[in-house]
C-alpha positions as CSV (number, residue, x, y, z in Angstrom):
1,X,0.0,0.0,0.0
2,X,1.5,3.4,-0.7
3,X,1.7,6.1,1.8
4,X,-0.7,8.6,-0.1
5,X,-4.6,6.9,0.1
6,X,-7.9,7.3,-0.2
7,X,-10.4,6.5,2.6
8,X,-13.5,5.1,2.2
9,X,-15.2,5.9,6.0
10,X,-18.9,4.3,6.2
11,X,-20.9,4.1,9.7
12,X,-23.9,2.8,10.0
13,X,-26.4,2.4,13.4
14,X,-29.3,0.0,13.6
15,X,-31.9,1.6,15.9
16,X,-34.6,-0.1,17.2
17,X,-37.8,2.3,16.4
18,X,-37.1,4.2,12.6
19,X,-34.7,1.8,11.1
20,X,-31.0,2.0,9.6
21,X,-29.0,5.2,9.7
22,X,-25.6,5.5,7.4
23,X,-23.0,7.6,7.0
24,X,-20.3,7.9,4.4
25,X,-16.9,9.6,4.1
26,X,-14.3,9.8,1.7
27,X,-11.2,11.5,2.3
28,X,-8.0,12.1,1.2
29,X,-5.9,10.1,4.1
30,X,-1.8,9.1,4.6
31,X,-1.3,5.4,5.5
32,X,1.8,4.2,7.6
33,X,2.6,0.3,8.4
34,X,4.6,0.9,11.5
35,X,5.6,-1.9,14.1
36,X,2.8,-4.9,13.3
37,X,-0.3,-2.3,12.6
38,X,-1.5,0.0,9.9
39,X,-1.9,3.8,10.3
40,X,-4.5,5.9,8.9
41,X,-4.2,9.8,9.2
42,X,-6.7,12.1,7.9
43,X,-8.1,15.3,8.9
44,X,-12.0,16.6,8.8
45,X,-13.9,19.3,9.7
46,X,-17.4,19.9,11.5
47,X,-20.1,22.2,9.9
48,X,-20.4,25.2,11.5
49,X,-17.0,24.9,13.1
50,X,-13.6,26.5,11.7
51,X,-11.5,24.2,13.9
52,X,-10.1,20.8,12.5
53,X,-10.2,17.7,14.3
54,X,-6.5,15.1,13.3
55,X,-7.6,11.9,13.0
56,X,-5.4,8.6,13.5
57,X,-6.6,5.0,13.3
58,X,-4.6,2.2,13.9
59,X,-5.0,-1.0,13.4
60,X,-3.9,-5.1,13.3
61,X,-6.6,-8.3,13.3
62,X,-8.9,-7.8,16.5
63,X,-7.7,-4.5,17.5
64,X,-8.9,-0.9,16.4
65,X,-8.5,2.3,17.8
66,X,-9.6,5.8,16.6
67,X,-7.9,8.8,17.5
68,X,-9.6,12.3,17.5
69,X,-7.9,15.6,18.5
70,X,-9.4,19.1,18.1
71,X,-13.0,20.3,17.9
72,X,-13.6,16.6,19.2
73,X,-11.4,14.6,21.5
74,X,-11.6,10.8,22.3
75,X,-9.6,7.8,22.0
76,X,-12.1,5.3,20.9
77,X,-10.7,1.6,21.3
78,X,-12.7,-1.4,19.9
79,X,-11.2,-5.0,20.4
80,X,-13.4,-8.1,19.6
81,X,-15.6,-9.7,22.2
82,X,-14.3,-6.6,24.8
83,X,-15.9,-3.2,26.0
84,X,-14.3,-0.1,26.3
85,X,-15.7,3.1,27.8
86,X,-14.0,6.3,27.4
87,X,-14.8,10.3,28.1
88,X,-15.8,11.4,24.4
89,X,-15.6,15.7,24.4
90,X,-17.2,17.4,21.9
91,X,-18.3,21.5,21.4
92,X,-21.4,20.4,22.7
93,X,-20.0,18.8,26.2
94,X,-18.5,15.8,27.3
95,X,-20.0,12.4,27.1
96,X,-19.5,8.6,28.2
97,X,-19.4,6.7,25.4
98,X,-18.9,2.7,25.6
99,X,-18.1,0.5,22.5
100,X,-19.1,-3.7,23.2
101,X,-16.7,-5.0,20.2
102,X,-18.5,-8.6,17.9
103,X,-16.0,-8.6,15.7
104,X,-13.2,-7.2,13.2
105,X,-12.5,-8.3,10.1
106,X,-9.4,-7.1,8.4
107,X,-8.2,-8.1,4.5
108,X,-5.5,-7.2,3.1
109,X,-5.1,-7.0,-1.0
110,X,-2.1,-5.4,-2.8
111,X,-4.1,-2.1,-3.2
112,X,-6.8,-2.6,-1.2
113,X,-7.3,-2.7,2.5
114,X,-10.8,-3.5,3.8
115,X,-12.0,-3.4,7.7
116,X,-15.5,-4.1,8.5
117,X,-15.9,-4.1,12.7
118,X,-19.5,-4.6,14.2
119,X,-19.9,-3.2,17.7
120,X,-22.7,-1.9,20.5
121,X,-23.0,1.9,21.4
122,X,-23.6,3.3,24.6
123,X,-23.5,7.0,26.5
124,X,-23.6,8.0,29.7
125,X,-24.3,4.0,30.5
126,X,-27.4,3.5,28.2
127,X,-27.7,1.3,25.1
128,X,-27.7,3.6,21.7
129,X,-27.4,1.4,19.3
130,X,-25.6,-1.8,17.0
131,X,-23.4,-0.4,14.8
132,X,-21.1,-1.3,12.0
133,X,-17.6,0.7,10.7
134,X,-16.8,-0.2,6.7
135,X,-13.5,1.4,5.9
136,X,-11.4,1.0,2.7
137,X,-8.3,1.9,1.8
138,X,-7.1,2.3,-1.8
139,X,-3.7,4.3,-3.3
140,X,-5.3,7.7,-4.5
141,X,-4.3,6.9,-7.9
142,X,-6.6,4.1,-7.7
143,X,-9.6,5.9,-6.7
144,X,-12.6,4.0,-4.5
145,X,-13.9,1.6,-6.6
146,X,-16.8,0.9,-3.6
147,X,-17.8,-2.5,-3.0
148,X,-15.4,-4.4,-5.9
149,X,-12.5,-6.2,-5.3
């Protein structure tokens, strides 16, 4: 994989009452392989906000963790059958958020790097939602050919 990438960032949560609710991202992004795990650094912004909020994930088979400094700070760790709770701060105020990890899958092409991880949301203690992270990685040359091999 080369150092100059394309993410592919999807989210989705499966609520209980009105259904499915999806998310999707793509990003210009540097990837780093760096003692046994991949790096993933990118950089986004919120509407409304002027600030920018560095992003670093880093990953290996059954461990993910997503780094966010800025407008929005948390260290978001997900490792399979496992839960994690951690102090998520946003403009709006400070939250407990808690991720209960199922499982994540990682594969690994020449130019393609795919991680799907399926997980439980809480804050502040209560059950959100089950949700599911797609990401892909592709050289920016490439482009995100979504979905193919």
């Amino acid at each position: 994989m080369t150092k100059e990438i394309l993410l592919s960032l999807k989210g989705l949560q499966m609520d209980f009452g009105e259904g499915s609710e999806g998310v999707e991202t793509i990003v210009p992004a540097d990837y780093y392989w760096k003692n046994g795990s991949h790096y993933v650094i990118y950089e986004e912004m919120m509407e409304g906000f002027r600030d920018i909020t560095r992003n670093i994930i880093r990953f290996q088979d059954s461990y993910l963790e997503i780094f966010k400094r800025g407008l929005v700070n948390v260290s978001l760790i997900f490792e399979e059958h496992k839960k994690n709770i951690t102090s998520y701060m946003t403009p709006y105020g400070n939250m407990m958020i808690g991720v209960d990890t199922e499982s994540i899958l990682v594969e690994e092409k020449e130019k393609q790097i795919r991680v799907q991880v399926a997980y439980t949301l809480e804050a502040n203690y209560q059950h959100l939602a089950d949700c599911r992270i797609e990401m892909e990685l592709r050289p920016r040359e490439e482009g995100i050919h979504l979905g193919s091999e």
